[in-house]
C-alpha positions as CSV (number, residue, x, y, z in Angstrom):
1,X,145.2,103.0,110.8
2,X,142.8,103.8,113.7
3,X,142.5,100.8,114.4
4,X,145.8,100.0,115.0
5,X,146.5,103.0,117.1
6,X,143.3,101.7,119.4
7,X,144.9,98.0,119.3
8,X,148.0,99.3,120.5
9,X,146.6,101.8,123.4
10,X,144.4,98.9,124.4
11,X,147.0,96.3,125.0
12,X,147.7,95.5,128.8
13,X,151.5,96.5,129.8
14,X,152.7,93.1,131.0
15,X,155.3,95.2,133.5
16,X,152.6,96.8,134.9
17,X,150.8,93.8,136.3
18,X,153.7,91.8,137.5
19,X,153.2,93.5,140.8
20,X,149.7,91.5,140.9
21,X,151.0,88.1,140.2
22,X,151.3,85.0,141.9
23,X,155.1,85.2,141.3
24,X,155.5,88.7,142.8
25,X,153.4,87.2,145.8
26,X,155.7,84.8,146.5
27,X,159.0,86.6,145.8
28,X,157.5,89.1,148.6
29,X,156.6,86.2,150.6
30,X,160.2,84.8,150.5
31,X,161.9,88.0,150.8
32,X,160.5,89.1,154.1
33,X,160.7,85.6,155.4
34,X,164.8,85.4,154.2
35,X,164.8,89.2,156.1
36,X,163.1,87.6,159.8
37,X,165.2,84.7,159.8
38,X,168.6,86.4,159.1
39,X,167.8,88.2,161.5
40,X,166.5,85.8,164.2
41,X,169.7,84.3,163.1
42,X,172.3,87.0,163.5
43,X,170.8,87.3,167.2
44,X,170.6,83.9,168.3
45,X,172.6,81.7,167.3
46,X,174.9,83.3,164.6
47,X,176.3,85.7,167.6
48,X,177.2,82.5,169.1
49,X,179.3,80.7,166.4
50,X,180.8,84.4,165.2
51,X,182.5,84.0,169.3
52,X,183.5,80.8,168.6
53,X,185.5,82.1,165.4
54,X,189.4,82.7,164.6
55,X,190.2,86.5,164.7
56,X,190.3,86.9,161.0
57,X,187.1,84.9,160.3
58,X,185.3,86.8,162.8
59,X,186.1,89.6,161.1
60,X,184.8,87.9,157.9
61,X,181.9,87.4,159.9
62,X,181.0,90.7,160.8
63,X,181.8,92.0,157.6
64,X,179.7,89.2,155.6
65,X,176.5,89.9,157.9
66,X,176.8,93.8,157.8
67,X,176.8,93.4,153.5
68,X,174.1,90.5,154.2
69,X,171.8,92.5,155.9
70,X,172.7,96.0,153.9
71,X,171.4,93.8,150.9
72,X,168.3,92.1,152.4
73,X,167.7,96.0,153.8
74,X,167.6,97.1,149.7
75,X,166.0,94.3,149.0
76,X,162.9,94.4,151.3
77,X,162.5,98.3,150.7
78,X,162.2,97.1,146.6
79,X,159.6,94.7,147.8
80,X,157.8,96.8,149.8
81,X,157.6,99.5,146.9
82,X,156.2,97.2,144.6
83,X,153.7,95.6,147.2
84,X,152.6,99.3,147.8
85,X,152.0,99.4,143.5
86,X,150.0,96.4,144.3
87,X,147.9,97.8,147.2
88,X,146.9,100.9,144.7
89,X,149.1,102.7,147.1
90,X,151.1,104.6,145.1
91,X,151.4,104.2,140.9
92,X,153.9,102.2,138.6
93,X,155.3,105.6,138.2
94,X,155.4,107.2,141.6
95,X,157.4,103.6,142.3
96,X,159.9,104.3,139.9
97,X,161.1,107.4,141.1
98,X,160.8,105.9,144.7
99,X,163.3,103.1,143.3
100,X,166.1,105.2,142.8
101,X,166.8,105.0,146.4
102,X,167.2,101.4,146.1
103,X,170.7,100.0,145.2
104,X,169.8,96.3,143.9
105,X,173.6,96.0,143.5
106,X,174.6,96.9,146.7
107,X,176.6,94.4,149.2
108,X,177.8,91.4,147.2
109,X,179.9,89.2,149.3
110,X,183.3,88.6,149.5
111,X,185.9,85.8,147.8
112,X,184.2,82.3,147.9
113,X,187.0,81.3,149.6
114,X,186.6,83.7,152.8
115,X,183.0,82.7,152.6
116,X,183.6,79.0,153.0
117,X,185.0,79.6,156.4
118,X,181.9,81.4,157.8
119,X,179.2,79.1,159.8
120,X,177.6,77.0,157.5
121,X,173.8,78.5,157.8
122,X,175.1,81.9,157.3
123,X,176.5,81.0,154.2
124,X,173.1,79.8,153.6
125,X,172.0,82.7,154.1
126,X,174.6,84.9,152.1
127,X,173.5,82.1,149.0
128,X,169.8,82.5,149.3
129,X,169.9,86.5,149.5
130,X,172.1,86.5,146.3
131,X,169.6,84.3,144.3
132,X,166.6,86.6,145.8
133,X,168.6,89.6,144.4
134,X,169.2,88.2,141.5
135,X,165.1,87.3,141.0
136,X,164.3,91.4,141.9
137,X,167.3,92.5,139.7
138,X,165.5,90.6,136.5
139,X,161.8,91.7,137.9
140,X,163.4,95.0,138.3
141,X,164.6,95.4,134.4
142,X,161.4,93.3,133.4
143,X,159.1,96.2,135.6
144,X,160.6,99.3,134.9
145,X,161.9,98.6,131.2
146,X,162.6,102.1,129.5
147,X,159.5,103.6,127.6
148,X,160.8,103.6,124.0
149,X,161.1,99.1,124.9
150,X,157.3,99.5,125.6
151,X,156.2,101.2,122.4
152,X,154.9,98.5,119.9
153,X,156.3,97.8,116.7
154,X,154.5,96.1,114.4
155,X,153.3,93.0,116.2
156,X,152.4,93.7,119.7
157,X,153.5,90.3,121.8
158,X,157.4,91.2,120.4
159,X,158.2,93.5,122.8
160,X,156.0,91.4,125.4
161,X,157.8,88.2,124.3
162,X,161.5,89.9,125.0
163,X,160.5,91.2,128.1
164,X,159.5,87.7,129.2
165,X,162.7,86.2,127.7
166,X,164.8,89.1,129.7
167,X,163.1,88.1,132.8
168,X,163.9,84.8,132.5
169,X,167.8,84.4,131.3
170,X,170.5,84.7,133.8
């Protein structure tokens, strides 16, 4: 029995080194670089085609890149938590209280329809920030899965194994 208690205190919390993967690397990676060329975007040339709109598409427009870049806002402040849990800055814990100020559900976009008459790159844009959200709304889950899915029962890679299977269905 002793032995099983030091088996199970010994075992490495899979959530808890996510932040140090290659994956989380290059989530981060992608997120910040979707978050500087929205918004070279929104300031170069998207002001241009958003003149060159109909009156109710430019106000599609402005209503599409206000939700995009209320998203891509959460988004990098979720990255930027977990980068700091990375960096040693601040603990797994610590970041979970932090992440309460992040809504990962915030800003989704508007009928498909209204979006296919928006300038083709920012619905680009629009497409690739909902996949990103959806990759840090899994890691999210996968991260900060309650305590009582942590505690091992009977054999120890179960609960690893569902985590891994929740991180990885749609």
């Amino acid at each position: 029995m002793a032995d099983r208690s030091q088996s199970e205190s010994a075992l490495v919390q899979f959530s808890e080194r996510l932040t140090n993967s290659a994956a989380f690397g290059t989530l981060f990676r992608e997120g910040m670089d979707l978050v500087e060329e929205t918004a070279a975007y929104l300031d170069g040339d998207g002001r241009t085609e958003a003149k060159a709109l109909e009156r109710s598409v430019s106000l599609t427009y402005a209503t599409e890149s206000m939700r995009l870049t209320t998203r891509l806002m959460q988004l990098a402040s979720w990255l930027l938590l977990h980068r700091a849990v990375k960096e040693g800055e601040m603990t797994l814990t610590q970041a979970n209280r932090e992440k309460t100020k992040v809504k990962l559900t915030a800003a989704d976009p508007c009928a498909e329809d209204m979006i296919e008459k928006l300038p083709q790159q920012l619905q680009d844009l629009i497409a690739r920030s909902m996949s990103l959200q959806a990759r840090v709304r899994r890691l999210d889950l996968t991260i900060h899965a309650p305590s009582a899915e942590r505690a091992p029962i009977g054999n120890p890679l179960v609960p690893q194994l569902n985590r891994l299977k929740a991180a990885f269905e749609q």
